[in-house]
N, C-alpha and C positions, 0 to 999 in steps of 0.2 A: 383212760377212755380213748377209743381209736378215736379217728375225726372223720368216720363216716355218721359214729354216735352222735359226738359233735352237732354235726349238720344238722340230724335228725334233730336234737332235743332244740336249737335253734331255730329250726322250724315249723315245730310244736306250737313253742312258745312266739313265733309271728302268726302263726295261726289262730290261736289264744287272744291275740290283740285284737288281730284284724277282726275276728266273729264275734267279740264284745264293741269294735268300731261300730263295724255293719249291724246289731243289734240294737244302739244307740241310735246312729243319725240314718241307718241304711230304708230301705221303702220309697216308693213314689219311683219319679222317672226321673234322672237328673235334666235341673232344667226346664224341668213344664209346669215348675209353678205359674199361677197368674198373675204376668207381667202387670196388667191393671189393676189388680188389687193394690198390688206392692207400691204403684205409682200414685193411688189415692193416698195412699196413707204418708208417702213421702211428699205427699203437697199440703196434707193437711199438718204433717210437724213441722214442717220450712214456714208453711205461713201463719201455722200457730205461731211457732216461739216468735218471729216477725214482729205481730201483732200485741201477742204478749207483753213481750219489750218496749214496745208504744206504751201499751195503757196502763202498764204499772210505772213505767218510771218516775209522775209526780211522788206517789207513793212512797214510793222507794228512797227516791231523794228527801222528803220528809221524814222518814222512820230512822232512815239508816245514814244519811248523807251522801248516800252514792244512787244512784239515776237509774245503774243498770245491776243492783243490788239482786233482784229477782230474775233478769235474764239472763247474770249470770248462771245463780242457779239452776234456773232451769234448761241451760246450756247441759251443764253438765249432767241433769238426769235423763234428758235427751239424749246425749250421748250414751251413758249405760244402758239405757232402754234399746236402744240402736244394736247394739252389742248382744244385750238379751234377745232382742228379733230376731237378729242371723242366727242365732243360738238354736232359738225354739225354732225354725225354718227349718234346718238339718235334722232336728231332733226328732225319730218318730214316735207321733205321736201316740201309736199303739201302743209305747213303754209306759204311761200313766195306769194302763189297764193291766198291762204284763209283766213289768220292771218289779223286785220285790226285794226291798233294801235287806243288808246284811242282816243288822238287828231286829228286823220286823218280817222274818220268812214267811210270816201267814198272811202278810197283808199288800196290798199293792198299794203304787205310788197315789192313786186314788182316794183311800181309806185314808192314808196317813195324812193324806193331805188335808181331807174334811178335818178329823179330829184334831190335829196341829192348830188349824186356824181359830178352831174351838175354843182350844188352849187359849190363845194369843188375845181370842175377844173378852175371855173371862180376866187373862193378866191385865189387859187395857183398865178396866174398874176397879182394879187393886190398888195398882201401882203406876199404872197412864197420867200422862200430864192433859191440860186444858190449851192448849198453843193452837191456839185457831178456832176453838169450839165456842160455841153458846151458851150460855147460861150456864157457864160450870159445865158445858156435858165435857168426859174424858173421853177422845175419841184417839189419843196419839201414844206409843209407848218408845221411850228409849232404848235402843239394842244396840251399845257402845255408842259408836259416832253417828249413827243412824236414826233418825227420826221417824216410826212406821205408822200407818195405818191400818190396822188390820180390817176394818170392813171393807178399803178395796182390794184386799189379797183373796178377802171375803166371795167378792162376785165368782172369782174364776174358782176359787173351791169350790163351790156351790155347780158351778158349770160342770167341771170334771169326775166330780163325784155323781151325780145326778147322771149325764150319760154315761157311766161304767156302769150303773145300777140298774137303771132302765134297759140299757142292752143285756143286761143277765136274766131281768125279769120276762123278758119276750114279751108270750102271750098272758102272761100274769097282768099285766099294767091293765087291760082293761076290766078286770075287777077295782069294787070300790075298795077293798082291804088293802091291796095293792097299789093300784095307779094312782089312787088319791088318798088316801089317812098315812100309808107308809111315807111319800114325799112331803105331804100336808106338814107331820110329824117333822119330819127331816128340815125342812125348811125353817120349823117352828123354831128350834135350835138356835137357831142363828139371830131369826128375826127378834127373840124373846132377847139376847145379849145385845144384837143391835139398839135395839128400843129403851135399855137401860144407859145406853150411852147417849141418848137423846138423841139421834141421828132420824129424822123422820126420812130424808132422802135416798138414805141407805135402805131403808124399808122397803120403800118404793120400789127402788129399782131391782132388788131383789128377788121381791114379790114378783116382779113382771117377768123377770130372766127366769126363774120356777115357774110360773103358769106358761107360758111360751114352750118349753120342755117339756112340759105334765101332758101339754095337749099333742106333743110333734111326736111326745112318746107313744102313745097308744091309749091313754087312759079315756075313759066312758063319758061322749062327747055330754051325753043327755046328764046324769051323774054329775059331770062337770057343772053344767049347766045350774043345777038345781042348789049346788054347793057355793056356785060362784055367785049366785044375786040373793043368798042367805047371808053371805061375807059381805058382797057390795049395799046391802040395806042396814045390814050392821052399820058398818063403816059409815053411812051418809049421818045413820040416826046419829050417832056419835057426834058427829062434826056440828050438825044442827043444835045438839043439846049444848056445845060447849059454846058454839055462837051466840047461844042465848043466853049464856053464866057471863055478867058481869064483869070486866077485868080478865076475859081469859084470853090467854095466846090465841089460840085461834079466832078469835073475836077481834082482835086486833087486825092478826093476817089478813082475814077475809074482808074488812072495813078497808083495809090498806089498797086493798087488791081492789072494789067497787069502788071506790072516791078515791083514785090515786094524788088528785090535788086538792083534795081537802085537809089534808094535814103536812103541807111539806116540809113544816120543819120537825116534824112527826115521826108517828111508824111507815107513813109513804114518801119519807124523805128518799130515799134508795128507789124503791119502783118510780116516780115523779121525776126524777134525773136521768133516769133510765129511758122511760119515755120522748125527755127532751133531748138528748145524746142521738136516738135512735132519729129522729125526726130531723135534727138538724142537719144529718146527712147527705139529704137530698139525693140527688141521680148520682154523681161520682164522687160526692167527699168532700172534706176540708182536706184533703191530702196527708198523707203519711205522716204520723208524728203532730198534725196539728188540732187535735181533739180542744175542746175548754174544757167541758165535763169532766176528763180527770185530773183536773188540775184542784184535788179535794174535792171537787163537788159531789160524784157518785164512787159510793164505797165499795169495796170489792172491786174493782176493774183489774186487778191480777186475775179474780180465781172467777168466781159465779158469774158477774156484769162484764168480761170484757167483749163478748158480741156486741154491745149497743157504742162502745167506740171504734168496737170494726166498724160499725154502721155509720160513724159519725166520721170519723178519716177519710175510707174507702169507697163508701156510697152505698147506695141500692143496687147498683153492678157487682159491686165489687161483693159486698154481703148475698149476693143469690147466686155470686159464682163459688163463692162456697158454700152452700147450702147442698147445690150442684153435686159438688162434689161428694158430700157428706153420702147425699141421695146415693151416687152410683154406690161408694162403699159397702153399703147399705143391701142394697139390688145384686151387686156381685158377692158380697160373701153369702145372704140366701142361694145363690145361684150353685157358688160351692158347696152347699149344703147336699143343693137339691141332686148336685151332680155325685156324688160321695161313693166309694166305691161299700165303708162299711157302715152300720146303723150309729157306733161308737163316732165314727168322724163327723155325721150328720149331725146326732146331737150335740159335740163340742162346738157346730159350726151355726147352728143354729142357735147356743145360748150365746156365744158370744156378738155373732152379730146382732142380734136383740139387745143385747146390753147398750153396745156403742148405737146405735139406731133410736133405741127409744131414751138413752141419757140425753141425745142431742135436741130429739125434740122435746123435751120436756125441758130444759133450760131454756133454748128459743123460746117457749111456750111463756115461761115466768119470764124473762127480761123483757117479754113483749106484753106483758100482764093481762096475755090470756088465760094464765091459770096466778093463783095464790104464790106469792113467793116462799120456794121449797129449800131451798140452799141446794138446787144441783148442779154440778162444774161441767162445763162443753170439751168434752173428749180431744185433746191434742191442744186445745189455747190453754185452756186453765192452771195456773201454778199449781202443782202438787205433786212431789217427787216420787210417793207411791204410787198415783192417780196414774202419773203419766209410763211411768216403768210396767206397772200389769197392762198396760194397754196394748204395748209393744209388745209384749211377752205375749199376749192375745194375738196380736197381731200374726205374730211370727208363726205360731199353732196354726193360727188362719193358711198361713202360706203356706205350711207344711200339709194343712190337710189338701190342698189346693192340687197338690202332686199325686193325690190319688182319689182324681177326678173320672169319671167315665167318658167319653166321647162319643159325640152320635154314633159314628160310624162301628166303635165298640162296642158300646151297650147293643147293638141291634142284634153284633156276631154273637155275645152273648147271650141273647134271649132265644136266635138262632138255634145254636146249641142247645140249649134246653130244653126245645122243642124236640 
């Protein structure tokens, strides 16, 4: 072979690399991610694990004999999460819709994704253990050394499948066949394996991340309307009938939640120390590390409860400076949304900022016992090495759709144009 061949096949073959590089992480501007996104969410895991590490330590030292048994781990899935950010940051994200694995050439990374997860909620009730769950529910499965949960790998499938489907559907979604019984259906899936694992907070927020979608997608607002308080009366009757059975779960919860000190060595033992944690607080704290409340008194202050020890260390400053925070997150990934160059980016950027947005305030909600205690974890505090690894992974898609944002002065050239 001459070596001008050589050359050539050499540089074939970098060109081969480089156009599956640029394929992968290529798209956006380099660079123009949103600087303030990326800095909300780097203040919300510096001062989660922080805080974390505060309020589980009694804990920890009790269970384990080591103080920082939980912050360490949650060190380290912070760190991988950090790692998968940068990751999905670079990664574009139009390869979820476009990308189509060796073995699966008819399907994109979308499809495979929904159905996988599918798989994984169905092994969970098989062969899943109970390490952290309720009443017997199996919410966790073993995958070697790995401990997973699949209802949270759950949100973000449900996210990325839903906008690949909706963006192919267009003007379809505003049919009812369509915009609402096809996703209704889709969602059903999931919700029907979640609800077998007893997970009511999974529900929840799932539900919410698919309505959020259903409606940003195009589906029939009136339609919606009529479908949505057929479900929401459903759902109330429900709750009513079982407040009135006797000995039921939710008769307990809801009793718990209206007289949180009527039973404190009860079922309001948890919400009732909650309350006293949060109050004790006062304007700036007991200071860093100096809580009483989790010194055993309220349960969970790793994962669900530990805002009401931020509340009780930190203060009322200190708990609305991050609340703050939470807010802007919140405000600039819609913003991202809004700004989006395709309909695919909008909706990844809208379920997942609903996700993180509406998980926070719905825990705020329950440690503050404005609503029934749900069991839902505060996004970036709560221990949970799945919880918190998709979130950054979320995060990170965040970032990357962030890079193919429109700008005033662009979107204007562009509608220019069009004209």
């Amino acid at each position: 072979m001459s070596a001008s061949a050589k050359t050539v096949k050499k540089t074939n073959k970098k060109s081969k690399t480089g156009g599956l590089f640029r394929t992968l992480f290529g798209g956006g501007r380099n660079g123009d991610m949103s600087l303030s996104f990326f800095a909300y969410v780097m203040i919300l895991l510096v001062v989660g694990l922080v805080m974390m590490s505060s309020a589980s330590y009694a804990w920890a030292y009790s269970e384990f004999g080591d103080g920082l048994y939980y912050a360490k781990n949650q060190a380290l899935n912070a760190g991988v999460g950090f790692v998968a950010m940068i990751f999905f940051m670079k990664f574009d994200y139009h390869n979820f819709k476009q990308l189509k694995l060796p073995l699966f050439k008819k399907f994109n990374i979308a499809g495979i994704f929904y159905v996988a997860v599918a798989i994984l909620l169905i092994a969970v009730l098989l062969i899943g253990n109970t390490e952290g769950g309720e009443m017997g529910a199996k919410r966790w499965i073993d995958i070697g050394p790995f401990n997973l949960q699949p209802s949270e790998v759950a949100k973000l499938a449900l996210i990325v499948f839903f906008a690949y489907s909706m963006e192919k559907d267009g003007a379809k979604m505003n049919t009812f066949k369509t915009g609402i019984m096809k996703y209704a259906v889709l969602l059903g899936v999931y919700v029907l394996l979640i609800a077998l694992e007893k997970h009511i907070s999974g529900i929840i927020l799932i539900g919410t991340i698919a309505i959020a979608m259903i409606l940003c997608g195009g589906a029939n607002k009136r339609q919606f309307v009529v479908l949505g308080t057929i479900a929401v009366s459903a759902a109330v009757g429900f709750i009513f009938w079982q407040y009135n059975t006797p000995g039921s779960y939710v008769q307990a919860r809801i009793n718990a939640w209206l007289h949180p000190f009527e039973d404190v060595l009860g079922d309001s033992w948890q919400t009732a120390n909650s309350l006293i944690a949060i109050g004790s607080g006062g304007l700036f704290g007991l200071g860093l590390g100096n809580s009483r409340q989790k010194y055993l008194y309220l349960p969970e202050t790793k994962n669900d409860f530990v805002f009401p020890i931020v509340c009780e260390e930190i203060g009322f400053v200190g708990a609305l400076a991050i609340i703050i925070v939470f807010f802007l997150l919140v405000i600039e990934g819609y913003s991202i949304a809004v700004r989006c160059k395709d309909r695919f980016g909008m909706l990844l950027a809208v379920g997942i900022t609903t996700q993180i947005g509406i998980q926070t305030v719905l825990n705020l909600a329950v440690v503050s016992n404005l609503i029934p205690n749900t069991g839902i974890s505060l996004p970036f505090f709560s221990y949970g090495g799945t919880a918190l690894i998709m979130q950054l992974v979320e995060m990170g898609i965040m970032l990357n759709i962030s890079q193919h944002r429109y700008y005033p002065a662009e979107k204007k050239t562009a509608e220019t144009n069009k004209e």
